[in-house]
PDB file of N, CA, C and O in Angstrom:
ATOM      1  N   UNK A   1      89.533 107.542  97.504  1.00  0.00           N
ATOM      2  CA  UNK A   1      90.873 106.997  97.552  1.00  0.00           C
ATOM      3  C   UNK A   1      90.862 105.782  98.476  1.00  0.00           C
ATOM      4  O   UNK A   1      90.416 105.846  99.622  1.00  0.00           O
ATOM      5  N   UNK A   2      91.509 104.364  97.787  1.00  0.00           N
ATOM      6  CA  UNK A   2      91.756 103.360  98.778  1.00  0.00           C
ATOM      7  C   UNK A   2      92.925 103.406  99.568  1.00  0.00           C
ATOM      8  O   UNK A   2      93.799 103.941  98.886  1.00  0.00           O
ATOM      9  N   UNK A   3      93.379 103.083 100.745  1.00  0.00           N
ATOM     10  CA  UNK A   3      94.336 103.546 101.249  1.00  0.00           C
ATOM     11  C   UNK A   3      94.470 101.897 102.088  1.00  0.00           C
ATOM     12  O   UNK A   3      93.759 101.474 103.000  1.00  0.00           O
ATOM     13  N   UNK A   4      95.748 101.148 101.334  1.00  0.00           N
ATOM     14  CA  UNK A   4      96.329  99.944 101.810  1.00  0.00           C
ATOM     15  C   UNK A   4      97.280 100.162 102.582  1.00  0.00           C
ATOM     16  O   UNK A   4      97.877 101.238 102.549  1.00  0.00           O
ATOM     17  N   UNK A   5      97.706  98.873 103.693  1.00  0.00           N
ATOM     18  CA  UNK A   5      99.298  99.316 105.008  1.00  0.00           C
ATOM     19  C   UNK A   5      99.517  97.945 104.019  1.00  0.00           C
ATOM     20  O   UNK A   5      98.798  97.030 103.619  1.00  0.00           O
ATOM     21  N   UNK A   6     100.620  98.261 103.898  1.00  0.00           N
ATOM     22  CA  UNK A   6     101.733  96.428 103.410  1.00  0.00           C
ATOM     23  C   UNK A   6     102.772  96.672 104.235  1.00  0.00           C
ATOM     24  O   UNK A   6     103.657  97.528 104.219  1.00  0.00           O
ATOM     25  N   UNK A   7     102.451  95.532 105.158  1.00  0.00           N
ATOM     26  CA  UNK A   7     103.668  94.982 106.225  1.00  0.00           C
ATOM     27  C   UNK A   7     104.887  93.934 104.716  1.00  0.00           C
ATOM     28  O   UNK A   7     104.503  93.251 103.767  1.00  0.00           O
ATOM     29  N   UNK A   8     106.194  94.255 105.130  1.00  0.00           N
ATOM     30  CA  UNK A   8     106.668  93.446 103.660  1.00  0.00           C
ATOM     31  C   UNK A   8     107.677  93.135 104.599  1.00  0.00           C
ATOM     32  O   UNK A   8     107.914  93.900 105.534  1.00  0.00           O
ATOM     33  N   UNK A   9     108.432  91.837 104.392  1.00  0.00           N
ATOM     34  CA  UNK A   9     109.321  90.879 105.042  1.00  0.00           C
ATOM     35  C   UNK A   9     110.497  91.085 103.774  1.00  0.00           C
ATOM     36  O   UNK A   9     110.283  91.100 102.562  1.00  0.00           O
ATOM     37  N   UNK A  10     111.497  91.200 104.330  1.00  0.00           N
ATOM     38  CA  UNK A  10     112.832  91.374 102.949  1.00  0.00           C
ATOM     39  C   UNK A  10     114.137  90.506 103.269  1.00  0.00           C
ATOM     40  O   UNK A  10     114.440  90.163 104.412  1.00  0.00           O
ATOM     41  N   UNK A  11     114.632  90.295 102.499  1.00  0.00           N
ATOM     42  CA  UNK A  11     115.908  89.714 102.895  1.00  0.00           C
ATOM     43  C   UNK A  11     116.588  90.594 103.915  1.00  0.00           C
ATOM     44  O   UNK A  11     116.317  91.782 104.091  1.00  0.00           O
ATOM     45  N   UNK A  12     117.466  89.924 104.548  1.00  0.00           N
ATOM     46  CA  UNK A  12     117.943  91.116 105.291  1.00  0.00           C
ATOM     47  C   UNK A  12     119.236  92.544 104.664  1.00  0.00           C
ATOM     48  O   UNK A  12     119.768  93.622 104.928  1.00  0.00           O
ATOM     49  N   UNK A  13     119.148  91.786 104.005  1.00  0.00           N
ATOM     50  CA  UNK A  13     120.749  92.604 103.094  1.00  0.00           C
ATOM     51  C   UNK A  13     120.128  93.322 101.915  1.00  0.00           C
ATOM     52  O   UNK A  13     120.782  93.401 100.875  1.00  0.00           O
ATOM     53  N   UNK A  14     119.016  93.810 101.985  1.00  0.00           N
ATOM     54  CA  UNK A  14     118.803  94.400 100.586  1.00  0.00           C
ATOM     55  C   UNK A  14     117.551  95.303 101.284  1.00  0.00           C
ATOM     56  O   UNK A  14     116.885  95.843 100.401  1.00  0.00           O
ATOM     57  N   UNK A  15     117.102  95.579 102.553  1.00  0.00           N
ATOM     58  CA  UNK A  15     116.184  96.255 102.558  1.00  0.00           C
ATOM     59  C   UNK A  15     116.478  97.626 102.254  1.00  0.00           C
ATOM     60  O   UNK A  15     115.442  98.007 101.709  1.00  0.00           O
ATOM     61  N   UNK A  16     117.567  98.943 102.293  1.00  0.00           N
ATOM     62  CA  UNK A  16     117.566  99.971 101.441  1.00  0.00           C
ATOM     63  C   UNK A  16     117.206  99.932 100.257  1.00  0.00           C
ATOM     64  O   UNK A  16     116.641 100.945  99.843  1.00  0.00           O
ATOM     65  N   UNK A  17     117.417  98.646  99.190  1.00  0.00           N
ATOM     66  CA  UNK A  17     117.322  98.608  97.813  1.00  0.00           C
ATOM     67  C   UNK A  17     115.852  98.374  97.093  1.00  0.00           C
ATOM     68  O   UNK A  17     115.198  98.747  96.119  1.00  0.00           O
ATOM     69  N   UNK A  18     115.772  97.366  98.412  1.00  0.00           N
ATOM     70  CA  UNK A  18     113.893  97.361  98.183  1.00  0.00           C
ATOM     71  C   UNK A  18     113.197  98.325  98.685  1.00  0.00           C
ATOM     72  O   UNK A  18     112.495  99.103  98.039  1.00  0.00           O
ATOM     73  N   UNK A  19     113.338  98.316  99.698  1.00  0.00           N
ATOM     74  CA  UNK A  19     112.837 100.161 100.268  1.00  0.00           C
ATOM     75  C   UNK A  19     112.251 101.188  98.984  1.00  0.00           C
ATOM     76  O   UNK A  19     111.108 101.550  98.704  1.00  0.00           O
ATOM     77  N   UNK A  20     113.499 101.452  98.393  1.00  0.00           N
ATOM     78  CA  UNK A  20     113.466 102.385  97.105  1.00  0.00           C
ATOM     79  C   UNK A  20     112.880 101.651  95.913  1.00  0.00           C
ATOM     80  O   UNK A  20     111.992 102.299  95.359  1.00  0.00           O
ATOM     81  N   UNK A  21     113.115 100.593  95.430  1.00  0.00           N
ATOM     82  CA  UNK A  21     112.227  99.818  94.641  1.00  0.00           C
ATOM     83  C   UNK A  21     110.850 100.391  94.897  1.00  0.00           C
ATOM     84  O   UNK A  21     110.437 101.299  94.175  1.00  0.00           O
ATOM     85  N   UNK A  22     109.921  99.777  96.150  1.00  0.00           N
ATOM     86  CA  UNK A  22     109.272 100.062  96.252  1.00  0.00           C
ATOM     87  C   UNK A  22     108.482 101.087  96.081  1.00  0.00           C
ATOM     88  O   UNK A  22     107.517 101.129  95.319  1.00  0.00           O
ATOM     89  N   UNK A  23     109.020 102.254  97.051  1.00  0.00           N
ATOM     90  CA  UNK A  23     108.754 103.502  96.864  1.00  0.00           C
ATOM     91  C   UNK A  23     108.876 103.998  95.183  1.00  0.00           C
ATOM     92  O   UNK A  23     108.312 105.063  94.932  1.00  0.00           O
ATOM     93  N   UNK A  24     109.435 103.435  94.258  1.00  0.00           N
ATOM     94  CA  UNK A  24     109.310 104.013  93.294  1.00  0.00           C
ATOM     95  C   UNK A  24     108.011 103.312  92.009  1.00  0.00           C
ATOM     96  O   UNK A  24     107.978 103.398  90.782  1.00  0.00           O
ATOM     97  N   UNK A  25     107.077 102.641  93.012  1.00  0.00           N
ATOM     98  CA  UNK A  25     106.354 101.851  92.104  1.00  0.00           C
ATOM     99  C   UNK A  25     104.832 102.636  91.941  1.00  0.00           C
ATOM    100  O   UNK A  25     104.361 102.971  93.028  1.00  0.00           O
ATOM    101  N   UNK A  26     104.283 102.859  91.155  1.00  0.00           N
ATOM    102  CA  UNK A  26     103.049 103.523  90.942  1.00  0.00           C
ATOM    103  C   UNK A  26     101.983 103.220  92.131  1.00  0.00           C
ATOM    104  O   UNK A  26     101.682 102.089  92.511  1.00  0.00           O
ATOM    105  N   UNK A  27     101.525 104.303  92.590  1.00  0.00           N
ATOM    106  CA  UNK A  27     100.548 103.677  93.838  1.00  0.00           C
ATOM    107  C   UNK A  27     101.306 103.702  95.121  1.00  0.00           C
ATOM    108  O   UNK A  27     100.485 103.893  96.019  1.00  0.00           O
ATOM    109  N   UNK A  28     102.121 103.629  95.446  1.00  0.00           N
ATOM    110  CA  UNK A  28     103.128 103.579  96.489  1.00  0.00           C
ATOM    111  C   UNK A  28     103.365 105.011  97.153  1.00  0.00           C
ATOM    112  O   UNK A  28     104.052 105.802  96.506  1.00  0.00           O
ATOM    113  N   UNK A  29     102.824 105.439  98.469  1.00  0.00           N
ATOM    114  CA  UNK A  29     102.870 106.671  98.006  1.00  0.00           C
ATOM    115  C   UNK A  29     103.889 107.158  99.796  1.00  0.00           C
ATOM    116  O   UNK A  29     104.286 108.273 100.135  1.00  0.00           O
ATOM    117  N   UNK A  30     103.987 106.102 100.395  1.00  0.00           N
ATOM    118  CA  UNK A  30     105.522 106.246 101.425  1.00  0.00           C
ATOM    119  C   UNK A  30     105.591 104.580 101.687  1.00  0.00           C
ATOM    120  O   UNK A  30     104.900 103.561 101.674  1.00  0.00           O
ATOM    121  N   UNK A  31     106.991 105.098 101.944  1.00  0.00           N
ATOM    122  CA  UNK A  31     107.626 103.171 102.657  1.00  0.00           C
ATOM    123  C   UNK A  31     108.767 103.918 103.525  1.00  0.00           C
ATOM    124  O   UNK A  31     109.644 104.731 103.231  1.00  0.00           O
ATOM    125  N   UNK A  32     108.368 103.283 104.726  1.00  0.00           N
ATOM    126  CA  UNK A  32     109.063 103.047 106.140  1.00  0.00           C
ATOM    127  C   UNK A  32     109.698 102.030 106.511  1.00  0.00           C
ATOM    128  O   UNK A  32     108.987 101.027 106.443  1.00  0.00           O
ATOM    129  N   UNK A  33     110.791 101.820 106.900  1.00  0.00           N
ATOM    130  CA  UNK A  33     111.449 101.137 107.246  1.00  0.00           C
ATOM    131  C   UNK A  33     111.401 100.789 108.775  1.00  0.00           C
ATOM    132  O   UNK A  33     111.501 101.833 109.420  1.00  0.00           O
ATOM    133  N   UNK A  34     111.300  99.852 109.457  1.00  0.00           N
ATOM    134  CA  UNK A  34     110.626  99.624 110.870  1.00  0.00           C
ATOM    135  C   UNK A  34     110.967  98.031 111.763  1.00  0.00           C
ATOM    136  O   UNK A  34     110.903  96.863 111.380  1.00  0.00           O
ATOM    137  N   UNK A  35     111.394  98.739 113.277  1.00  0.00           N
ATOM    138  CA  UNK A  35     111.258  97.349 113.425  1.00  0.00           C
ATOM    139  C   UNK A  35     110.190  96.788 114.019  1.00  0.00           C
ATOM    140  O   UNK A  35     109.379  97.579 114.500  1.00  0.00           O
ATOM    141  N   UNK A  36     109.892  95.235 114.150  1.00  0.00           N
ATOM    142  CA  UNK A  36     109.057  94.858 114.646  1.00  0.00           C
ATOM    143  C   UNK A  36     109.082  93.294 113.819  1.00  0.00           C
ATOM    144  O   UNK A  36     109.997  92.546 113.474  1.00  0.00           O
ATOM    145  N   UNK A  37     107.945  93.255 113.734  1.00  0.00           N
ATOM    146  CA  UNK A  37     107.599  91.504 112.679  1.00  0.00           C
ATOM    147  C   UNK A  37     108.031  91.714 111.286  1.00  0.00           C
ATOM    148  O   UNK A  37     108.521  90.871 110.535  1.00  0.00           O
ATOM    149  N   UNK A  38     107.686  93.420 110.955  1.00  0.00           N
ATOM    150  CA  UNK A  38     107.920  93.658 109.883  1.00  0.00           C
ATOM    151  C   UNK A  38     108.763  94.214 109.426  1.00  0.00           C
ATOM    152  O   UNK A  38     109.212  94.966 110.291  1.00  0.00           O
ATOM    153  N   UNK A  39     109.749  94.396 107.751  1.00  0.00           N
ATOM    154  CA  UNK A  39     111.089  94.973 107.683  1.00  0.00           C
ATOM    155  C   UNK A  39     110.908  96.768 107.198  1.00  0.00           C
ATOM    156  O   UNK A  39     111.512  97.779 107.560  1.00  0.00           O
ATOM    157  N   UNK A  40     109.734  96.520 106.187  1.00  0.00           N
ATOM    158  CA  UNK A  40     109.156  96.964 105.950  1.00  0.00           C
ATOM    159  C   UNK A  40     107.715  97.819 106.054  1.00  0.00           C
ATOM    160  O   UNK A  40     106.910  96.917 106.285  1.00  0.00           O
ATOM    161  N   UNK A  41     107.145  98.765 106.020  1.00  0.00           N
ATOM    162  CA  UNK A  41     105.710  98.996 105.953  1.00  0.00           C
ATOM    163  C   UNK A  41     105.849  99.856 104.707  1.00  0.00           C
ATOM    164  O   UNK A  41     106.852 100.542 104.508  1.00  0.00           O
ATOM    165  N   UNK A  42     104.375  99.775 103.519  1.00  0.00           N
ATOM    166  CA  UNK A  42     104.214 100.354 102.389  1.00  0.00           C
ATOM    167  C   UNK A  42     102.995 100.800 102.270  1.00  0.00           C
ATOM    168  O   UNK A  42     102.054 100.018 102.137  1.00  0.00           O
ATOM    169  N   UNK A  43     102.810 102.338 102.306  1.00  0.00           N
ATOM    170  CA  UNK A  43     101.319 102.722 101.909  1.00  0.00           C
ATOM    171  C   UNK A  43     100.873 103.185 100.694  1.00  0.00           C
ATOM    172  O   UNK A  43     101.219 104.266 100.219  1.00  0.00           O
ATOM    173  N   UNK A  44     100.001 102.286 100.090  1.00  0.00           N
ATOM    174  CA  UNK A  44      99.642 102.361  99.244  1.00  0.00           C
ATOM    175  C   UNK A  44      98.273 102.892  98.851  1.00  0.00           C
ATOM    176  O   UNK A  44      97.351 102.234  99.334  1.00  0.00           O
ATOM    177  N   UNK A  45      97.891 103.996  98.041  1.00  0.00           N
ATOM    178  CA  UNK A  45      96.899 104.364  97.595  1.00  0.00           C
ATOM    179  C   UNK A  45      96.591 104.590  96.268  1.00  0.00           C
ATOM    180  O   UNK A  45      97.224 105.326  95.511  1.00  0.00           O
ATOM    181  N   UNK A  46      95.611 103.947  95.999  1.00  0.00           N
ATOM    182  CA  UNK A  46      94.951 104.030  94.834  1.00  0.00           C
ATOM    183  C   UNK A  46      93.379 104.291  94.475  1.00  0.00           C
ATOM    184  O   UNK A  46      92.637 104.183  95.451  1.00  0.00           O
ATOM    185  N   UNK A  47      92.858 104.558  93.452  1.00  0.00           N
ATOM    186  CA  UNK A  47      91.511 105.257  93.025  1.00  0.00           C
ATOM    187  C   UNK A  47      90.884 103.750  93.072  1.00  0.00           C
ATOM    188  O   UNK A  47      90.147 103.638  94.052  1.00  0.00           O
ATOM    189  N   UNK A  48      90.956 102.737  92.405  1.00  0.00           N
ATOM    190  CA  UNK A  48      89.642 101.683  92.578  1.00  0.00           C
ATOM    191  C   UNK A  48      90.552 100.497  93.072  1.00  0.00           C
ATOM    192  O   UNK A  48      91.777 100.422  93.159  1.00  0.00           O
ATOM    193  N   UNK A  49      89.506  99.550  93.383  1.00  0.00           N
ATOM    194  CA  UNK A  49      90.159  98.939  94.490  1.00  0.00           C
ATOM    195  C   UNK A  49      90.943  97.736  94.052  1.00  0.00           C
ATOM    196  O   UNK A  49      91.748  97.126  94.755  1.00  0.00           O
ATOM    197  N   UNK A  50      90.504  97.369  92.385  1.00  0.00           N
ATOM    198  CA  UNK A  50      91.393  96.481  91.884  1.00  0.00           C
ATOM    199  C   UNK A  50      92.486  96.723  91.378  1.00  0.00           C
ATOM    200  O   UNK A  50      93.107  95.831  90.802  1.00  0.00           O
ATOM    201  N   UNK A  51      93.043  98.199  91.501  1.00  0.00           N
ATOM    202  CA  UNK A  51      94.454  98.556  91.786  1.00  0.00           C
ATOM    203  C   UNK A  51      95.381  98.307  92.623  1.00  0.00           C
ATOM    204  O   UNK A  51      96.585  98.507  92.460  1.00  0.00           O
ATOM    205  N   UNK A  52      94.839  97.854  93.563  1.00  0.00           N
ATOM    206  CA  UNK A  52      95.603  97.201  95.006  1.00  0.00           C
ATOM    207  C   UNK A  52      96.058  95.766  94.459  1.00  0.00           C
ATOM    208  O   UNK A  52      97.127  95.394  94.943  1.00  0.00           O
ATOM    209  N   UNK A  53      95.583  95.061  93.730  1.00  0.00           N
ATOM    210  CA  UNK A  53      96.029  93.726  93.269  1.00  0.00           C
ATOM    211  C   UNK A  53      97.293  94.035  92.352  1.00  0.00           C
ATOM    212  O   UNK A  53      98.391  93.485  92.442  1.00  0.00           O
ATOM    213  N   UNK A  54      96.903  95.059  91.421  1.00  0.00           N
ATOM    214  CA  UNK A  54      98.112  95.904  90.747  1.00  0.00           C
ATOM    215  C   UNK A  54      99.330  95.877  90.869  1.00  0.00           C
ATOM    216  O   UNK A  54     100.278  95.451  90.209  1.00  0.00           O
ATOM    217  N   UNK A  55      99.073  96.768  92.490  1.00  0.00           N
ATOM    218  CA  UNK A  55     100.521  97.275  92.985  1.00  0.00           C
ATOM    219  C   UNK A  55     101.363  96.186  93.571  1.00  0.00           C
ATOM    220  O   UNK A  55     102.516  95.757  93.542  1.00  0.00           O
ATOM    221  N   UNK A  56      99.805  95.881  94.301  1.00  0.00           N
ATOM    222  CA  UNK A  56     100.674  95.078  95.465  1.00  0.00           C
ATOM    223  C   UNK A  56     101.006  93.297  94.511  1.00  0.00           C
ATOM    224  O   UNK A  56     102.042  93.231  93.849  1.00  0.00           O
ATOM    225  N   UNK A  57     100.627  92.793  94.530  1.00  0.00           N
ATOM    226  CA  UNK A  57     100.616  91.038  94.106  1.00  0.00           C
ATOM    227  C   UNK A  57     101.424  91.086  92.684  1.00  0.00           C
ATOM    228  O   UNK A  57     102.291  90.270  92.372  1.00  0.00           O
ATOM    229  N   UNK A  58     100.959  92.263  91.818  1.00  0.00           N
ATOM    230  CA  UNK A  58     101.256  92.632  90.269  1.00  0.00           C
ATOM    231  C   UNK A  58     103.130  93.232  90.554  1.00  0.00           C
ATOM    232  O   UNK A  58     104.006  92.755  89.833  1.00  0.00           O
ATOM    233  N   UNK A  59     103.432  94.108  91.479  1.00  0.00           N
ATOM    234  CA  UNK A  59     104.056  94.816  91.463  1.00  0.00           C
ATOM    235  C   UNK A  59     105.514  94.402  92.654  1.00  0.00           C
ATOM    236  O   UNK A  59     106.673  94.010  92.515  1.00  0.00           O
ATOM    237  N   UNK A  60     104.552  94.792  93.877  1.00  0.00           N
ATOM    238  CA  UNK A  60     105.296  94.856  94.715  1.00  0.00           C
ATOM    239  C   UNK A  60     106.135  93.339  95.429  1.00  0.00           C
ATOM    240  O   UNK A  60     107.286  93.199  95.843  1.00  0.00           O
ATOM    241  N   UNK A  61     105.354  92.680  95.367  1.00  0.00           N
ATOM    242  CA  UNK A  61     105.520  90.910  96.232  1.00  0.00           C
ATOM    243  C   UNK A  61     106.708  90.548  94.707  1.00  0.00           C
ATOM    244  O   UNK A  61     107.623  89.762  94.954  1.00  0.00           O
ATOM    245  N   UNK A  62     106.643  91.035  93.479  1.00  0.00           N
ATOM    246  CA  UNK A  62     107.901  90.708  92.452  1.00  0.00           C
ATOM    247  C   UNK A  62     108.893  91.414  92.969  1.00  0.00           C
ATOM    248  O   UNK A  62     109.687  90.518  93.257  1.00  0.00           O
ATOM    249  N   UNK A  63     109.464  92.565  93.331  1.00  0.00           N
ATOM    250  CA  UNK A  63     110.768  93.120  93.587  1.00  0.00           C
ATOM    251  C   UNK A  63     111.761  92.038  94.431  1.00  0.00           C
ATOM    252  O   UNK A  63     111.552  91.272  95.371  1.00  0.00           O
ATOM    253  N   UNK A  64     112.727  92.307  93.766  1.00  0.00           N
ATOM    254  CA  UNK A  64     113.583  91.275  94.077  1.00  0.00           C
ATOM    255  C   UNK A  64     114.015  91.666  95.217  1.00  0.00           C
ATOM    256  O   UNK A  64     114.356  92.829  95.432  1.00  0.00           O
ATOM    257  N   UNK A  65     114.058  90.408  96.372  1.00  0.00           N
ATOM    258  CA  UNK A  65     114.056  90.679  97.792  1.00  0.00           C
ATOM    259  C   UNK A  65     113.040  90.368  99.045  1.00  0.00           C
ATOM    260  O   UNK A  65     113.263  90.040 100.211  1.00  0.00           O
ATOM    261  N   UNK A  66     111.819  90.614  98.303  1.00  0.00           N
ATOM    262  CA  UNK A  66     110.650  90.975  99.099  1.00  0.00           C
ATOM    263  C   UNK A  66     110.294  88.886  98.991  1.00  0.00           C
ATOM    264  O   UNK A  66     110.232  88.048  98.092  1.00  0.00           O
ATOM    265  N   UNK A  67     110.191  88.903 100.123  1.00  0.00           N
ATOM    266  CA  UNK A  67     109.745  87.374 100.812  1.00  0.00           C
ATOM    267  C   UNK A  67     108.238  87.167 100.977  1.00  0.00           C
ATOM    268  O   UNK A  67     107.561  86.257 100.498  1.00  0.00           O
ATOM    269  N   UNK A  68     107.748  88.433 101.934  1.00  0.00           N
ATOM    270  CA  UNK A  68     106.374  88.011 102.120  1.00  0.00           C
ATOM    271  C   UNK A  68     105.679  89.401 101.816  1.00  0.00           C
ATOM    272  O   UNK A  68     106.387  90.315 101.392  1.00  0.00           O
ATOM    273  N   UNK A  69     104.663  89.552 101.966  1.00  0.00           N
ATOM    274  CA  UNK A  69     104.086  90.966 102.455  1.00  0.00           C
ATOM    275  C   UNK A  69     102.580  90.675 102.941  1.00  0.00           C
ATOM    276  O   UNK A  69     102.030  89.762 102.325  1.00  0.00           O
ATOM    277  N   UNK A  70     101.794  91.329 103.987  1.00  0.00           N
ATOM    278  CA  UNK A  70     100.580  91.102 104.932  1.00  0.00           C
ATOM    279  C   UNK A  70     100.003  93.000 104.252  1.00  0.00           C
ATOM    280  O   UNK A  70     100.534  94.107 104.347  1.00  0.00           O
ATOM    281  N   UNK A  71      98.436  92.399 103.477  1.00  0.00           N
ATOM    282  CA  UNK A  71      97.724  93.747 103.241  1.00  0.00           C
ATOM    283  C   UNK A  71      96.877  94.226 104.426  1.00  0.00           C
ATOM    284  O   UNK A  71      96.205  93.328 104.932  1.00  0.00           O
ATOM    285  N   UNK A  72      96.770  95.319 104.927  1.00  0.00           N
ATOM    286  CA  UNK A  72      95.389  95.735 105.745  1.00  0.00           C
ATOM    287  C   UNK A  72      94.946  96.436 105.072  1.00  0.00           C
ATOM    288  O   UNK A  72      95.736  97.275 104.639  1.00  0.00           O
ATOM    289  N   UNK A  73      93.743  96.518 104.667  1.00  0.00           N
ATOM    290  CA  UNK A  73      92.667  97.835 103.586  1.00  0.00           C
ATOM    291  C   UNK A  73      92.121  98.631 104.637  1.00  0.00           C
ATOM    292  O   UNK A  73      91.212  98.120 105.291  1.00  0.00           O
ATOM    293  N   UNK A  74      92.527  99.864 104.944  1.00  0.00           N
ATOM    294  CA  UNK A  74      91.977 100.943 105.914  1.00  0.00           C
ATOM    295  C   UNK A  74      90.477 101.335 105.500  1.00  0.00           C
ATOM    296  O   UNK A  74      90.158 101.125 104.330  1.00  0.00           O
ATOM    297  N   UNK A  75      89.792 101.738 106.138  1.00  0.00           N
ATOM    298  CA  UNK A  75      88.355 101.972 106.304  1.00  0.00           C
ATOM    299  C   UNK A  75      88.144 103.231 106.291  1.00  0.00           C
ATOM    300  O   UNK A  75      87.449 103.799 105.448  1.00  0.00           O
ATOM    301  N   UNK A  76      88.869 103.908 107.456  1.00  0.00           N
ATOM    302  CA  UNK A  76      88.588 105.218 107.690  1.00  0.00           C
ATOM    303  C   UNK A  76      89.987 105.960 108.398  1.00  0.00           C
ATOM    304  O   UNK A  76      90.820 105.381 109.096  1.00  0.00           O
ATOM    305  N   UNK A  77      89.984 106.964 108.125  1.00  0.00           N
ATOM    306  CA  UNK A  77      91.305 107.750 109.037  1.00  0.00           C
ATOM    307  C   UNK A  77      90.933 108.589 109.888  1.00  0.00           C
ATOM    308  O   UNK A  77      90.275 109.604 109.661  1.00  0.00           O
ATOM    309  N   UNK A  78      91.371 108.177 111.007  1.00  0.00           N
ATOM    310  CA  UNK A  78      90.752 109.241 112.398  1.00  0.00           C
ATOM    311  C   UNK A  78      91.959 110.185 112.365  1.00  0.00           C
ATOM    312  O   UNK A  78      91.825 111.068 113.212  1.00  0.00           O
ATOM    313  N   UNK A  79      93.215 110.297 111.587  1.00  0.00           N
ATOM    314  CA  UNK A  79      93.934 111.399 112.068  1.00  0.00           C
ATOM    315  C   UNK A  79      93.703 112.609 112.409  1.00  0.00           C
ATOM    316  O   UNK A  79      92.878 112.957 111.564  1.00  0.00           O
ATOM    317  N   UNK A  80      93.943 113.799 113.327  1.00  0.00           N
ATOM    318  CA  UNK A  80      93.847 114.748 113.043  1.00  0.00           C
ATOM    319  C   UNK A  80      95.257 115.592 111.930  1.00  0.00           C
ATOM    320  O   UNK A  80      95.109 116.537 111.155  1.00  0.00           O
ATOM    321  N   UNK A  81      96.130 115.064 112.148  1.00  0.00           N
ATOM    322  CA  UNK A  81      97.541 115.387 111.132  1.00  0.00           C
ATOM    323  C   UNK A  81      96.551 115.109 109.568  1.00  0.00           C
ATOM    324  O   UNK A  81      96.264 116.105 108.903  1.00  0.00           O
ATOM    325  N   UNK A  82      96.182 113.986 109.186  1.00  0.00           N
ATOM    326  CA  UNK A  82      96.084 113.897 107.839  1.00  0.00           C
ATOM    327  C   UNK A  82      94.869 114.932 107.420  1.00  0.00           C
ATOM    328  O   UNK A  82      94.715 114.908 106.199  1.00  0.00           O
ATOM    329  N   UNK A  83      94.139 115.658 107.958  1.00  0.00           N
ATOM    330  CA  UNK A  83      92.657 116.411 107.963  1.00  0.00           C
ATOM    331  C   UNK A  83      93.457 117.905 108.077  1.00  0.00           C
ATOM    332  O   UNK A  83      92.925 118.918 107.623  1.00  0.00           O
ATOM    333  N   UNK A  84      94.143 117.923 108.414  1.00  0.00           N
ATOM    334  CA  UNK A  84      94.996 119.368 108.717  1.00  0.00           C
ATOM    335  C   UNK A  84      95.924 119.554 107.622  1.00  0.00           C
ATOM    336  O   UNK A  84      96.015 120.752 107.350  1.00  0.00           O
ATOM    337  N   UNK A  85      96.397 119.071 107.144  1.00  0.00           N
ATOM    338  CA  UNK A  85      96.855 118.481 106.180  1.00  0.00           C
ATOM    339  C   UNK A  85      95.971 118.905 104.614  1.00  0.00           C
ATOM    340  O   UNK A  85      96.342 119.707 103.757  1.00  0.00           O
ATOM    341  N   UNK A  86      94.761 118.087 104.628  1.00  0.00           N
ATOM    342  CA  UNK A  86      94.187 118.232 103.729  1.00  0.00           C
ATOM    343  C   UNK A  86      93.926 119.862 103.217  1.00  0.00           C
ATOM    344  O   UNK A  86      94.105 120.510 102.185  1.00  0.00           O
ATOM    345  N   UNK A  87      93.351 120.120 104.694  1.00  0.00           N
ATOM    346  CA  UNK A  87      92.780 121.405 104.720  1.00  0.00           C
ATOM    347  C   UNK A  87      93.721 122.751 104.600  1.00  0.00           C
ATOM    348  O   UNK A  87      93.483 123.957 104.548  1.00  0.00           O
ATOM    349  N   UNK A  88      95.056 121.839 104.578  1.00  0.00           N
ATOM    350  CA  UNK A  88      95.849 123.050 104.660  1.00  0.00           C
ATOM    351  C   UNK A  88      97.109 123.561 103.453  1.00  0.00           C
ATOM    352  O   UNK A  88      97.963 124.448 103.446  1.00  0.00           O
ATOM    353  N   UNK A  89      96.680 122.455 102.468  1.00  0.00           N
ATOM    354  CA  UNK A  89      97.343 122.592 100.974  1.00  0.00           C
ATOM    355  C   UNK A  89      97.490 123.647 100.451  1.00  0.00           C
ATOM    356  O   UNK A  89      96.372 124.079 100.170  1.00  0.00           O
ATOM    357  N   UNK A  90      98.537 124.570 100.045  1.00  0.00           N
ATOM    358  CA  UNK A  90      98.829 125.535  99.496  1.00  0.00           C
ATOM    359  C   UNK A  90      98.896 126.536 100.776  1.00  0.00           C
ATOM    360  O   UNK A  90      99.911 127.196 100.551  1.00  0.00           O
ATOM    361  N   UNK A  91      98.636 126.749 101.350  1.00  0.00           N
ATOM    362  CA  UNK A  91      98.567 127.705 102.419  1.00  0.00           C
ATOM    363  C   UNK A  91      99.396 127.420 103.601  1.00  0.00           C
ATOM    364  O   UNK A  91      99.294 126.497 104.410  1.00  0.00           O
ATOM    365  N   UNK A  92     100.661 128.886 103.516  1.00  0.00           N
ATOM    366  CA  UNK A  92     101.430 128.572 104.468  1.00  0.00           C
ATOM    367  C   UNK A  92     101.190 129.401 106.087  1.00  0.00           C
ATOM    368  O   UNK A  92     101.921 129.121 107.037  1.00  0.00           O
TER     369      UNK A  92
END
C-alpha cells in the first residue's frame, strides 16, 4: 500500500464542501480539516503508485474550490496506533 499526506489550500468559504468532496473520492481514505499553512490535509492510499497521479492531479486538485495542494509520499509508518490496529481487526 502507497500511503500519500495532501496538504490542500481551499477557498475559504467552501472548505466543509470540499472536505466531503474529497473524502468521497476513490483512494481517499480520511481528510482533516486543520489549521496551520494548510486548510486541509488528505490521506491517500492506493495499491500502485501511478494511482496517486489518479487521485490526486486526476481527481482531487479538480474539485471545485481546491487552489493548491503539496504531496508527501510516506516511506514507512513508525506508529504504534496504526500496528495495533492492524493486528487488532475483528477482535474486540
Amino acid at each position: 500500500m502507497i500511503t500519500a499526506i495532501v496538504m490542500v489550500a481551499v477557498e475559504a468559504d467552501k472548505i466543509p464542501e470540499v472536505a466531503q468532496a474529497i473524502a468521497d473520492l476513490d483512494g481517499v481514505s480520511e481528510v482533516y480539516s486543520v489549521a496551520g499553512d494548510a486548510d486541509l490535509i488528505a490521506v491517500v492510499r492506493v495499491r500502485e503508485f501511478d494511482s496517486i497521479a489518479d487521485v490526486i492531479a486526476g481527481r482531487m486538485s479538480k474539485v471545485a474550490g481546491v487552489t493548491h495542494t503539496d504531496t508527501h509520499i510516506a516511506f514507512r509508518a513508525y506508529s504504534k496506533h496504526d500496528l495495533d490496529a492492524t493486528f487488532s481487526i475483528g477482535v474486540e
